[in-house]
C-alpha positions in Angstrom: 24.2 23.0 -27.3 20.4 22.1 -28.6 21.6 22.2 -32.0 18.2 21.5 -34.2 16.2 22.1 -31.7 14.1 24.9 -32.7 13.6 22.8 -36.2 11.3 20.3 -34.2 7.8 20.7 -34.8 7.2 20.6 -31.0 3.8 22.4 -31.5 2.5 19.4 -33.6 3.1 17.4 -30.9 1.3 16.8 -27.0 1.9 15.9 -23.7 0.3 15.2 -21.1 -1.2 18.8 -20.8 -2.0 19.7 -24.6 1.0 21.0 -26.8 4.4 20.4 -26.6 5.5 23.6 -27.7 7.0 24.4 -23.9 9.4 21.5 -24.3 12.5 23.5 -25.8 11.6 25.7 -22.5 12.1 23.2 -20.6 15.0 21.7 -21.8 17.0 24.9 -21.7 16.0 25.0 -18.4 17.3 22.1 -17.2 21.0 23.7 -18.7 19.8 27.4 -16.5 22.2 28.3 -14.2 20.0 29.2 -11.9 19.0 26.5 -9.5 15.2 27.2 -9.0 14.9 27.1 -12.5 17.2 23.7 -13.5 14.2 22.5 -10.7 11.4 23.4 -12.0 12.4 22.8 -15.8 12.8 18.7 -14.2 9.6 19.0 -12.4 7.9 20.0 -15.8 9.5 17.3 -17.1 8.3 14.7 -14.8 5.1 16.1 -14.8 4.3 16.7 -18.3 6.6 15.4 -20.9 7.0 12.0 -18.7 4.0 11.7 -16.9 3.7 9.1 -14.8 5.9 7.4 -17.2 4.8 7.8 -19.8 6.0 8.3 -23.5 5.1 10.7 -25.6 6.6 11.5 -29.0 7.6 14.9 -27.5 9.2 12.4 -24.9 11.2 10.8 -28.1 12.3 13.7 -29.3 13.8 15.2 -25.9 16.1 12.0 -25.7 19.3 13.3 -28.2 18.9 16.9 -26.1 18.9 15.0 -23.0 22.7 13.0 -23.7 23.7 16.5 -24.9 23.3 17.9 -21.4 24.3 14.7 -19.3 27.9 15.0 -21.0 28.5 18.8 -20.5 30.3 19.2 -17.6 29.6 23.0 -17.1 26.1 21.9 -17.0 24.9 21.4 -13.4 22.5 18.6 -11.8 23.3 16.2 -14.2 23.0 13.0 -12.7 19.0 14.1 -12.4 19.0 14.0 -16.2 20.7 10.6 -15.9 18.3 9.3 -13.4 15.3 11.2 -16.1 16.6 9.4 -19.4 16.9 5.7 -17.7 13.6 6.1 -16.5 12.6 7.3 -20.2 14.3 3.9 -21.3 14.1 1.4 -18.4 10.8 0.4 -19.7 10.9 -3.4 -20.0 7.5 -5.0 -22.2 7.7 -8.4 -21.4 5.8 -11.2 -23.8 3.3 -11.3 -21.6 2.2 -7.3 -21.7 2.4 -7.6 -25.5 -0.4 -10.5 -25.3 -2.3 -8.0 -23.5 -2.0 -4.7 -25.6 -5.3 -3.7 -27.2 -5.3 -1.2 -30.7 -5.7 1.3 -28.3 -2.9 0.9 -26.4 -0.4 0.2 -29.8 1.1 4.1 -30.1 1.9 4.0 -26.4 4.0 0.3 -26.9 5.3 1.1 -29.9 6.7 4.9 -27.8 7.8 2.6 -24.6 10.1 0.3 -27.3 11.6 3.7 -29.2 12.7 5.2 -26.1 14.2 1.9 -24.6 16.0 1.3 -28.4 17.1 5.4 -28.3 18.6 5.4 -24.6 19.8 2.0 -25.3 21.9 2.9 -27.9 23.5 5.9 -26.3 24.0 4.5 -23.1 27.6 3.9 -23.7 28.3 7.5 -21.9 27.5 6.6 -18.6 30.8 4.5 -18.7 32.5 7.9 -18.8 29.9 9.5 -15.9 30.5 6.7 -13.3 34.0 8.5 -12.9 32.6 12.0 -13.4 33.8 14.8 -10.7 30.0 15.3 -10.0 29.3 12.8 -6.7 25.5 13.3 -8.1 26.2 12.3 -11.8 28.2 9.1 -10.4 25.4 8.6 -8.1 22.8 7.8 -11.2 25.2 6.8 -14.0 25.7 2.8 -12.1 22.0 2.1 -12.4 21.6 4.0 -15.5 24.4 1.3 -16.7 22.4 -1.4 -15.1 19.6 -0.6 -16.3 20.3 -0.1 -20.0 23.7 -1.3 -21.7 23.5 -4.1 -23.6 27.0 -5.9 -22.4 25.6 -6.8 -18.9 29.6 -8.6 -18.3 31.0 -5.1 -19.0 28.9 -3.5 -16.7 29.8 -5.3 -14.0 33.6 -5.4 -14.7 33.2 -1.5 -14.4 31.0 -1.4 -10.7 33.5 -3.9 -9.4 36.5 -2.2 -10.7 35.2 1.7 -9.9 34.1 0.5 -6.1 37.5 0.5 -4.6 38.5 3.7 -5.8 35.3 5.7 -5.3 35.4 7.9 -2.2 31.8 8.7 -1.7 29.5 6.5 0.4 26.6 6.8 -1.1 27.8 6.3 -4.8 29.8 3.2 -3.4 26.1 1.6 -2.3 24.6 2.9 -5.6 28.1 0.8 -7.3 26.5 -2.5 -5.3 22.8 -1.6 -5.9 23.7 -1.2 -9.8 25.8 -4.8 -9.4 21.8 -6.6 -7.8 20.1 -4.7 -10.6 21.9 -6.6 -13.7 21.7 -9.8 -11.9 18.3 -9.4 -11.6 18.1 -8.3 -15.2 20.3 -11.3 -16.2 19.8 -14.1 -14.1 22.7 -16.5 -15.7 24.9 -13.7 -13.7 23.3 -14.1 -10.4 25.6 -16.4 -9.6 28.8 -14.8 -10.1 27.5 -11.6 -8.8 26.1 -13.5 -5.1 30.0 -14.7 -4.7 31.1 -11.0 -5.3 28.5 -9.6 -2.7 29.1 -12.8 0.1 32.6 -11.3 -0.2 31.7 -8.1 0.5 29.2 -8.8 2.9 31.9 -10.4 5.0 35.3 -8.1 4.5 34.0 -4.3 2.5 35.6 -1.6 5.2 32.8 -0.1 5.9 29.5 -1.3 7.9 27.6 0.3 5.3 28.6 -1.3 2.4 28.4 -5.0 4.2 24.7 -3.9 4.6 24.0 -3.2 1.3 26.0 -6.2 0.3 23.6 -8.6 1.9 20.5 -6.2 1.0 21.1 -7.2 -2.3 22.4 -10.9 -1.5 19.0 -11.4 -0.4 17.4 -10.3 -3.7 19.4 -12.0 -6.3 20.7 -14.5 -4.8 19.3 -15.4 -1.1 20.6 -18.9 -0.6 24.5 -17.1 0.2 22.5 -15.2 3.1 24.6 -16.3 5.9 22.5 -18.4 8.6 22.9 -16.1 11.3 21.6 -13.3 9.2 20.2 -11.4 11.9 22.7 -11.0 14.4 24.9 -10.1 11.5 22.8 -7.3 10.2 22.1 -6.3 13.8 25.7 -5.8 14.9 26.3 -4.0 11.5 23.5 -1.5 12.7 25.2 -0.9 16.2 28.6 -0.4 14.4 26.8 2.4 12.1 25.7 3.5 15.1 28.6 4.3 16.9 31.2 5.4 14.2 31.4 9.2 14.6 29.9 9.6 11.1 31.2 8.1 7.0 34.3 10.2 5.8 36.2 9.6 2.9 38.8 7.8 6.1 38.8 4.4 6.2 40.6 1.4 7.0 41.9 -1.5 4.9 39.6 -4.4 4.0 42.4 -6.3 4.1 46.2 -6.4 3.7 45.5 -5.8 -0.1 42.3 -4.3 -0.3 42.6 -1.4 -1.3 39.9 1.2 0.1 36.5 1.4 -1.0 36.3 -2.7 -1.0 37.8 -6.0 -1.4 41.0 -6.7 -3.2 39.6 -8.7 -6.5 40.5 -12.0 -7.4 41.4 -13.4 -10.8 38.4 -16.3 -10.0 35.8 -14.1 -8.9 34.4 -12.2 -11.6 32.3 -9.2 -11.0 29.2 -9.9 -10.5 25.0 -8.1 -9.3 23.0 -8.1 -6.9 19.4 -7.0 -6.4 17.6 -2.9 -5.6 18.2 -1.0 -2.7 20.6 1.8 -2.2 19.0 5.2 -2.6 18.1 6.7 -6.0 19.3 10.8 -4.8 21.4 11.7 -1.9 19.5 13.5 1.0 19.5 17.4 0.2 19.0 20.4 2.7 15.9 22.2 2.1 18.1 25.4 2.3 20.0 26.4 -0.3 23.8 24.5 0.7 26.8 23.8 -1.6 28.7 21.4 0.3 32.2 21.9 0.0 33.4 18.7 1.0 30.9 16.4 -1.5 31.2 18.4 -4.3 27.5 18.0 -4.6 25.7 21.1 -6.6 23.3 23.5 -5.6 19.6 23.3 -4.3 17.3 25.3 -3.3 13.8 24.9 -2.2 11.0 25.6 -4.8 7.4 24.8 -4.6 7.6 22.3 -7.5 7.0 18.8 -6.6 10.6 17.9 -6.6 11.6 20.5 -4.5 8.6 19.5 -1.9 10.1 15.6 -2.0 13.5 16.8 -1.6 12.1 19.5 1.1 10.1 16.7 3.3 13.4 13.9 2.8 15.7 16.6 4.1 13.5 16.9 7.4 13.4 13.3 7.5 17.1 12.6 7.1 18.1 16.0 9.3 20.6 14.9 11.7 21.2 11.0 10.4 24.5 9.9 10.3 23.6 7.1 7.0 20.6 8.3 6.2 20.5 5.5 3.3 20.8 2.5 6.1 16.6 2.4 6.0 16.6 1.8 2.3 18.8 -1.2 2.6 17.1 -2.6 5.3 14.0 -2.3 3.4 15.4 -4.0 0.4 17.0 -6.7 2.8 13.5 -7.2 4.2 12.3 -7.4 0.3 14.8 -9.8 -0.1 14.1 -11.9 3.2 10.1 -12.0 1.3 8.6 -15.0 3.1 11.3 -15.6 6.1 8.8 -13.7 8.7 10.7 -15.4 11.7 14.0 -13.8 10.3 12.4 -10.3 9.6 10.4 -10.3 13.2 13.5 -10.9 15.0 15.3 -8.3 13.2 12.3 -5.7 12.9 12.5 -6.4 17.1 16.1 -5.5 17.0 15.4 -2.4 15.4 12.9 -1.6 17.4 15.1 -2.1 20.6 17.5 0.8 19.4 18.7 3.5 21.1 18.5 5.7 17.9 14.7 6.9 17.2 15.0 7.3 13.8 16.2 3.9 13.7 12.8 2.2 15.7 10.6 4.8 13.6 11.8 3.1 10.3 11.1 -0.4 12.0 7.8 1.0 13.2 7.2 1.7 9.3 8.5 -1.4 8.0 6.5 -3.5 10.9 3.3 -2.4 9.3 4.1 -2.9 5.9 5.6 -6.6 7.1 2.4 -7.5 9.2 0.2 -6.3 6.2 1.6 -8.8 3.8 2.9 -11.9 5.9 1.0 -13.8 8.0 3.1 -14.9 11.2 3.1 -14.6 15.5 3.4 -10.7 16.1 3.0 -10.7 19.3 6.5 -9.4 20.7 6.4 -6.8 17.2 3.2 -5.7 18.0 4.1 -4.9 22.3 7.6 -3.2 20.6 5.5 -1.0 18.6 3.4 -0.6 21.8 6.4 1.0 23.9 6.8 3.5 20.9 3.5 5.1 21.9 5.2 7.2 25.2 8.5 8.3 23.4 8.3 11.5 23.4 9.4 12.0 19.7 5.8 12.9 18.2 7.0 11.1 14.6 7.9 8.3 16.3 4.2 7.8 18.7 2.5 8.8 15.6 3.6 6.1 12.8 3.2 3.1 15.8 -0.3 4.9 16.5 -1.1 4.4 12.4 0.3 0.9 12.3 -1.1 0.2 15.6 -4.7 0.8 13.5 -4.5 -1.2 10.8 -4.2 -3.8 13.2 -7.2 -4.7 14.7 -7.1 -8.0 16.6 -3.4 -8.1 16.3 -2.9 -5.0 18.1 -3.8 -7.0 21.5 -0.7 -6.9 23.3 -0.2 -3.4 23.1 -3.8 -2.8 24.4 -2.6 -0.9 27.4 0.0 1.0 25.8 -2.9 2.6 23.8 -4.7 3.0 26.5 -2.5 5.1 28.5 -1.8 7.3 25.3 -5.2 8.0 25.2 -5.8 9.0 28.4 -2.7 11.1 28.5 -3.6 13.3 25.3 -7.8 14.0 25.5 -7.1 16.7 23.4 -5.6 14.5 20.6 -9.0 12.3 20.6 -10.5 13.7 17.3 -8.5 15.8 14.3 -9.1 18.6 12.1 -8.1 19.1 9.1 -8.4 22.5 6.4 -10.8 20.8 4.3 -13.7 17.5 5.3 -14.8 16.3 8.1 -13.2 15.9 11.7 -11.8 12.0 12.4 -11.2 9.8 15.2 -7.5 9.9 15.8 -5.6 7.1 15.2 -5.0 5.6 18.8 -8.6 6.1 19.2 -9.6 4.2 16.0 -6.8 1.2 17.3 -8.1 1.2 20.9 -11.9 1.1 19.3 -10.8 -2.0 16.7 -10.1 -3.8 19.7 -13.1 -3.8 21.4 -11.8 -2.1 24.2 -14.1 -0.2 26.3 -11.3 2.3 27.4 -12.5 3.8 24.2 -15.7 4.6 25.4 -14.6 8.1 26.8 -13.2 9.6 23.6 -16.4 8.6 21.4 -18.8 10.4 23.9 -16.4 13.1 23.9 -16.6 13.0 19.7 -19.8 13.3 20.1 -20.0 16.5 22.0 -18.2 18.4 19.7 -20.3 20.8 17.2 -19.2 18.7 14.2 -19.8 14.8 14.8 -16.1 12.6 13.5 -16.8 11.0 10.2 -15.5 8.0 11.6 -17.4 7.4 14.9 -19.9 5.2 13.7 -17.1 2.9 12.3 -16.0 2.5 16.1 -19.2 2.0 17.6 -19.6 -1.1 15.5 -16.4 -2.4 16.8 -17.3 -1.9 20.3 -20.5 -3.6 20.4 -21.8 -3.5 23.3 -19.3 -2.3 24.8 -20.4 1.3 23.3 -24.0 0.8 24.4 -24.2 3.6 26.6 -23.1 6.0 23.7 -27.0 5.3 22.1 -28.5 8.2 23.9 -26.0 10.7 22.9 -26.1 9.3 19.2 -30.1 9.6 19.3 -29.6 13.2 20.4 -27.2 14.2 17.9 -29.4 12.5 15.3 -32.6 14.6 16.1 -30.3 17.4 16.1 -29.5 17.3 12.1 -30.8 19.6 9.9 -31.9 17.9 6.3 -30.6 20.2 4.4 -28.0 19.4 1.7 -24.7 18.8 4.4 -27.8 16.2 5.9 -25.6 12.9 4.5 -22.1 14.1 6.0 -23.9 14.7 9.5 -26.2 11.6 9.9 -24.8 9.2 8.1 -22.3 8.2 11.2 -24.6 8.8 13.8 -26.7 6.3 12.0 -23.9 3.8 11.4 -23.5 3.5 15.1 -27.3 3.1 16.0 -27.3 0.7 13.4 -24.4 -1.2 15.4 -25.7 -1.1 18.8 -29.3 -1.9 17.2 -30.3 0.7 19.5 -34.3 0.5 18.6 -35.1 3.3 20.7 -34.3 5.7 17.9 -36.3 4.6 16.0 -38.4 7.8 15.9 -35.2 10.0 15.0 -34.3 7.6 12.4 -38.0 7.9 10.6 -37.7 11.4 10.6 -34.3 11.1 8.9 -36.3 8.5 6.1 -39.1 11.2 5.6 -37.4 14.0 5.1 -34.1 13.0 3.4 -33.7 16.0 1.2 -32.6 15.4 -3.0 -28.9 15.9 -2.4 -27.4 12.6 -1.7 -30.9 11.5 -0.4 -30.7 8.2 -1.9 -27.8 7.5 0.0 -29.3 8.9 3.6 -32.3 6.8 2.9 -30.0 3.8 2.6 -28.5 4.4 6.0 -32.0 5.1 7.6 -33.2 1.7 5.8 -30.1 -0.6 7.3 -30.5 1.2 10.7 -34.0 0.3 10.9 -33.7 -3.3 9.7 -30.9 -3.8 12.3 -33.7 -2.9 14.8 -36.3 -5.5 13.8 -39.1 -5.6 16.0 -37.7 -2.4 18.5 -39.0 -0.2 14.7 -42.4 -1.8 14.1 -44.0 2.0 14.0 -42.1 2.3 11.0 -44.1 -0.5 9.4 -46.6 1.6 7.4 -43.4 3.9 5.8 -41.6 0.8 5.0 -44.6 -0.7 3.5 -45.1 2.4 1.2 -41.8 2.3 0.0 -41.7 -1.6 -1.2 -44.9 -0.5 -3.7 -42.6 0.9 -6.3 -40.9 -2.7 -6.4 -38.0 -2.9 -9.3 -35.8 0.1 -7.1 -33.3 -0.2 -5.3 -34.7 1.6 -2.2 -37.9 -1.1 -2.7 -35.5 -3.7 -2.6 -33.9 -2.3 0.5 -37.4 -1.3 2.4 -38.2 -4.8 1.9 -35.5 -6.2 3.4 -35.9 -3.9 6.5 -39.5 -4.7 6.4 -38.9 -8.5 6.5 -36.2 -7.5 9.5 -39.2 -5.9 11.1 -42.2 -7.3 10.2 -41.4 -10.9 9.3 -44.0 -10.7 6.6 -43.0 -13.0 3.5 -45.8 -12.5 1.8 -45.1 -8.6 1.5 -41.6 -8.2 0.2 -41.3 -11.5 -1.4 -42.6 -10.4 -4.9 -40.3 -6.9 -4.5 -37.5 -9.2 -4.1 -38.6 -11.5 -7.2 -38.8 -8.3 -9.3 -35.4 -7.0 -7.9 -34.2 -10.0 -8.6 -34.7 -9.2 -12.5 -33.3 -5.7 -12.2 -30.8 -4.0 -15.1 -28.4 -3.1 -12.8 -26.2 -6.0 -10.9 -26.0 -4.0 -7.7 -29.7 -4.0 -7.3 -29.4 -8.0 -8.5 -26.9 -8.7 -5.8 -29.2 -6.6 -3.3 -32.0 -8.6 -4.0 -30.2 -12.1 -4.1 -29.1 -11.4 -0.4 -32.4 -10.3 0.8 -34.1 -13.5 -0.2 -31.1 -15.4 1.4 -32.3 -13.9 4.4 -35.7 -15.4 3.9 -34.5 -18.5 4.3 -36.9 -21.6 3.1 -39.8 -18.7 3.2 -37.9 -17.8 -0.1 -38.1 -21.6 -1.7 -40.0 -20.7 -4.9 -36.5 -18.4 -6.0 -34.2 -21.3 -6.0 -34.6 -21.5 -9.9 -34.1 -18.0 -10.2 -30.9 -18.3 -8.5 -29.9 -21.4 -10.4 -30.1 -19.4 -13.3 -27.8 -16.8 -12.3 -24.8 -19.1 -11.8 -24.1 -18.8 -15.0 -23.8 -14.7 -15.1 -20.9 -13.4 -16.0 -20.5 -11.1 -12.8 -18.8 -13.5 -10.6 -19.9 -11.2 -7.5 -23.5 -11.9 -8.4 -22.7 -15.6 -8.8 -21.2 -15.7 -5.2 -24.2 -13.5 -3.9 -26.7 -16.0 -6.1 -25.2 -19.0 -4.9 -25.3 -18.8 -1.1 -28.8 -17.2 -1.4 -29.5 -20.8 -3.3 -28.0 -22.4 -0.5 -30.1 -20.1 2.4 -33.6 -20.7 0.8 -33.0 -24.2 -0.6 -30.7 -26.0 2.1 -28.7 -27.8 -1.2 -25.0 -27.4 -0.8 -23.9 -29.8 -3.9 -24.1 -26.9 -6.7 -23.7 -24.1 -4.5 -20.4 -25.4 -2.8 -19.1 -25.8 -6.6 -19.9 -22.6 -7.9 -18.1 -21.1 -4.0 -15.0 -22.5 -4.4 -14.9 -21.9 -8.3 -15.1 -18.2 -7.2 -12.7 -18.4 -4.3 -9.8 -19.5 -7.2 -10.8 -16.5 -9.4 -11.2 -13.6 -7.4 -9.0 -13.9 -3.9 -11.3 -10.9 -3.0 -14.2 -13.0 -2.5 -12.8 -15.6 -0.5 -14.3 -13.8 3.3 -17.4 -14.5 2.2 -17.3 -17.8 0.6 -15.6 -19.0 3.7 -18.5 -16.8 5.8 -21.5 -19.6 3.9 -19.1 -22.2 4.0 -18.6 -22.0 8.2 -22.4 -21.3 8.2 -22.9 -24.6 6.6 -21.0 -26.4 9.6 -18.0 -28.7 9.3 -16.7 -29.5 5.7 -16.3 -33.5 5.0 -13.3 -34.5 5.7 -11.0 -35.1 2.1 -13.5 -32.7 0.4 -12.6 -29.9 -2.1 -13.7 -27.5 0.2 -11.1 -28.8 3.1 -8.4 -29.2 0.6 -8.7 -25.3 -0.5 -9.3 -23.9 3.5 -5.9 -26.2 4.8 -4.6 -24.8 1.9 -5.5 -21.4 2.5 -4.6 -21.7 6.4 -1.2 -23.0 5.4 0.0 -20.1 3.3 2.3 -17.1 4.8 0.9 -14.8 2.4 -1.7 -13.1 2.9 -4.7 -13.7 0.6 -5.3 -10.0 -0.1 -1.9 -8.9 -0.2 -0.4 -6.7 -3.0 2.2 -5.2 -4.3 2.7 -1.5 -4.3 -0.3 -0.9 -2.4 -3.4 -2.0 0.1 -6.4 -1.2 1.7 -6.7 0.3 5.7 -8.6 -2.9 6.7 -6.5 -5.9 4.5 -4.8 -7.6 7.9 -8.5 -7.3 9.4 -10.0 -9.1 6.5 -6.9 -11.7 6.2 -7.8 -12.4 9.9 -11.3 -13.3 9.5 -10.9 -15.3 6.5 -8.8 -17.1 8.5 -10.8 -17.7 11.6 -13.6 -18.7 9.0 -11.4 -20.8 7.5 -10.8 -22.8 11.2 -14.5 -22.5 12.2 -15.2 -23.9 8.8 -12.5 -26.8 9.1 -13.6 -27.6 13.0 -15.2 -30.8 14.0 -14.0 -32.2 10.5 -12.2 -35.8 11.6 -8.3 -36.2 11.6 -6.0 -33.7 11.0 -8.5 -31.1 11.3 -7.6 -27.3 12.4 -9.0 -25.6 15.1 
């Protein structure tokens, strides 16, 4: 094995951590019969010679060593190496990525097209592995096949005539997965491959197999859903639910179907269907051969691999099909924009008896509400009830979903409530490194205004070290939290300013800058004076906003603020001004500061200014050619910024509405506040541009800041408010307006 290898010239080569010359290390690893080290030898591989997916030329040259080990039977783990080389190849670079490659991205292409060419071309020995006597080889050779071959019909023949046969679950649902993956890949297919699964979906033997069956219906080919999706899938979940647990046993799916599937049919060819089905079969974090799979070795290793494998084995301990969440989640991919369909099935779920059932609804509830709009209101009192099972996993993920939720966690208000009031010793974390936080149930109770928060802040804020996040729920409070302002002025005179003086103010200030509690104004200046050099700028900043959301209630801090706006062209000048003008209400004074900020190098301290003079109002008249002028920049931030400060000081909504909603269809990010001027300016005309892009907006299921493979801890709470702008924007307008 590895002949050549050592005739490489490895060492002129890199990875992602400098040389190559550890690859031949690694490779022989991967053949070690030792388990620990077949692990680790992957790990490196994932983490150097593949990084993130990427390929190096080291990466090129591993591929002929690679097929060497996949078709050695006496080498163990195989179908990891599998699952390795159709990552190394799977790379597809579509016409549109090559319109976007720049010279320095050429080498890296030109690497991504070799390695899909050099798996490509061997790929033809995973027809061999899908009948290997290794259940994990057979487990990563159907979507290796999917994924690469070339003769996409011949593929499928194979999945559709290896399913019958195959006597392992989990290989069966990776057989179907593979099927979704080349109609996706092919889409003349989809077709073919949608009769194949409707089949299955309605006669496989096995509960689990109909599931995955319609997972990937819904992906390539969602019009053969059947109507009553839901109670389908949902009586396909009790079923798994009360078999005694998958064996190789099982009954007919038919008179001639054979086991494993459905008797084929010279007029149905074999055809796809879309992603689900689980990439690696859920390991004990133990060392375990299992006798009865077949399945090799592992062991547990601190690599990264190991850890995954480590923290899936706790997750799956004790499932009967511990793949039945993956499908669902790729049946809820598939559903996409049916939200009534999903929420009635998510409810479902969520109604089991099985906890590890309603803490993968919990999961997927979140991720469904934080990408769709829709009426939540039964999901959201479901994920409520989670709160008092006594399964901590279970609380704990609707407590984190239950936060993200604002508003929309309403309706399970009380259920949060009593969680909190049963646990005070859950009401802040610690954690080995940083700063205490606010638990979650806290932070959800706090985002909802509700004062039965009230009681774990003050208690936050007896503790020696403040939470980072109290100020955060202060501000969502309001007034609610007023009667915190005495212990938040205490703490505050309490700080040292030393260099920790940022970390231990800065949330005491946020929430006296909430309640506009003027009172501390004296422990705020004190903050503003003595703000030492680490991180000072930022502490003066805080002290600034705080003061300015006093006004008047801070005029002793007049003379400091009026010091601070003679070194105009900074941003702390521009910021003193605008918290003198809060205070003072003197134009005069922090008008020029805000006309020199105005013309500032940086675009932050641009953007500062422009808003500051908005704030002026017509007091600020003589800018509005200034801010006409910056319509044109090529920041569209500091066009937005420029334009409603145009509208503020000039009262003209012609060229400022223009330039708005010209933003609003560049950047979805800026679309809160555009629609914040645009409900400030009061009702749009009726048959305007503006109402034609808010109905538009308020008609949409997605949500505007929605994406894919990631989001922010506050995107449904900023979806919301665009879309009460968008109403207070729209109301008053004549017919057909939305309120």
């Amino acid at each position: 094995m590895f002949s050549g290898i050592d005739e490489v010239d490895w060492a002129s080569m890199e990875h992602a951590y400098g040389p190559a010359d550890d690859v031949p290390e690694l490779l022989r690893g991967l053949a070690s019969a030792d388990p620990a080290e077949r692990e680790a030898a992957l790990d490196g591989m994932y983490g150097a010679v593949h990084h993130q997916g990427d390929v190096y030329a080291c990466t090129l040259a591993c591929i002929p060593f690679l097929f060497e080990l996949v078709v050695d039977p006496g080498v163990q783990d195989r179908g990891g190496v599998v699952e390795l080389l159709t990552s190394i190849g799977g790379f597809d670079l579509d016409e549109d990525d090559e319109a976007e490659i720049d010279e320095d991205e050429i080498e890296g292409a030109a690497n991504y097209a070799m390695a899909a060419a050099a798996v490509t071309a061997g790929a033809g020995v995973f027809f061999e592995l899908i009948a290997d006597e290794d259940p994990g080889v057979r487990l990563a050779a159907p979507l290796a096949l999917a994924t690469l071959h070339r003769h996409p019909v011949r593929v499928l023949a194979l999945l559709r005539e290896r399913l019958p046969v195959e006597p392992d679950e989990e290989v069966r649902l990776a057989l179907v997965e593979a099927a979704g993956r080349v109609a996706l890949r092919h889409r003349p297919l989809a077709e073919r491959v949608g009769k194949w699964l409707g089949l299955l979906a309605e006669r496989a033997d096995s509960p689990g197999l109909r599931l995955a069956a319609l997972a990937q219906l819904a992906r390539c080919s969602p019009d053969g859903l059947p109507g009553d999706v839901v109670p389908v899938v949902a009586g396909l979940l009790r079923e798994m639910r009360s078999a005694p647990e998958e064996s190789g046993d099982r009954g007919d799916g038919g008179e001639h179907a054979p086991p494993g599937g459905i008797a084929a049919r010279e007029d149905d060819e074999p055809e796809p269907g879309p992603d689900p089905a689980p990439d690696a079969e859920p390991v004990d974090p133990e060392p375990v051969a299992s006798a009865e799979t077949g399945r090799c070795e592992h062991v547990a290793t601190p690599t990264l691999v190991g850890q995954l494998r480590s923290l899936s084995a706790q997750e799956n301990a004790g499932r009967g099909a511990p793949w039945a969440a993956d499908l669902l989640r790729t049946l809820h991919v598939g559903l996409d924009d049916r939200v009534g369909d999903r929420t009635a099935l998510l409810a479902d779920q969520l109604r089991s008896p099985d906890r590890r059932q309603r803490i993968d609804a919990v999961r997927m509830s979140g991720g469904l509400i934080r990408a769709w709009r829709g009426p939540y209101e039964e999901l959201v009192a479901l994920v409520g009830e989670q709160l008092s099972d006594p399964e901590p996993r279970l609380a704990e993920a609707a407590s984190h979903v239950l936060e993200e939720l604002f508003g929309l966690a309403a309706p399970a208000a009380d259920a949060l409530a009593a969680r909190l009031a049963a646990d005070p010793g859950s009401w802040v974390r610690t954690w080995a490194s940083g700063p205490p936080g606010l638990s979650s149930t806290v932070k959800a109770l706090a985002r909802l205004g509700d004062a039965r928060a009230v009681p774990a802040l003050a208690g936050a804020l007896e503790l020696p070290e403040v939470a980072h996040d109290v100020g955060f729920a202060v501000g969502h409070l309001g007034a609610a939290a007023r009667p915190l302002a005495g212990a938040l002025r205490r703490r505050l005179a309490e700080v040292e300013l030393d260099e920790g003086a940022y970390d231990r103010a800065s949330p005491l200030l946020a929430g006296l800058t909430a309640l506009r509690a003027g009172e501390a104004a004296p422990e705020v200046l004190r903050v503003l004076r003595g703000a030492p050099e680490y991180r000072g700028e930022w502490l003066r900043t805080a002290a600034l906003r705080a003061l300015g959301a006093f006004g008047p209630a801070a005029r002793e801090a007049v003379p400091e603020l009026r010091a601070l706006v003679r070194r105009p062209g900074t941003a702390s000048a521009t910021e003193a001004a605008e918290a003198l003008w809060a205070v003072s209400g003197d134009a005069e004074a922090v008008l020029p500061v805000l006309i020199e900020g105005l013309q500032s190098d940086q675009v932050h301290d641009r953007r500062a200014a422009a808003v500051a003079l908005g704030a002026l109002g017509p007091r600020a008249a003589v800018v509005a050619p200034r801010l006409r002028g910056l319509l044109a920049h090529e920041e569209l931030w500091l066009r937005v910024d420029a334009a409603i400060a145009l509208w503020e000081v000039s009262g003209r909504t012609r060229e400022t509405v223009g330039a708005l909603l010209t933003a609003w269809e560049q950047n979805r990010h800026v679309r809160v506040r555009v629609a914040e001027c645009l409900a400030r300016m009061g009702p749009v005309p009726e048959g305007s541009a503006a109402a034609h892009v808010l109905r538009s907006e308020l008609v949409s299921v997605r949500r505007h800041n929605a994406m894919d493979g990631g989001y922010g801890s506050h995107d449904i709470h900023e979806d919301e408010k665009l879309l009460a702008l968008c109403r207070q924007a729209l109301r008053g307008t004549a017919k057909g307006s939305t309120s």
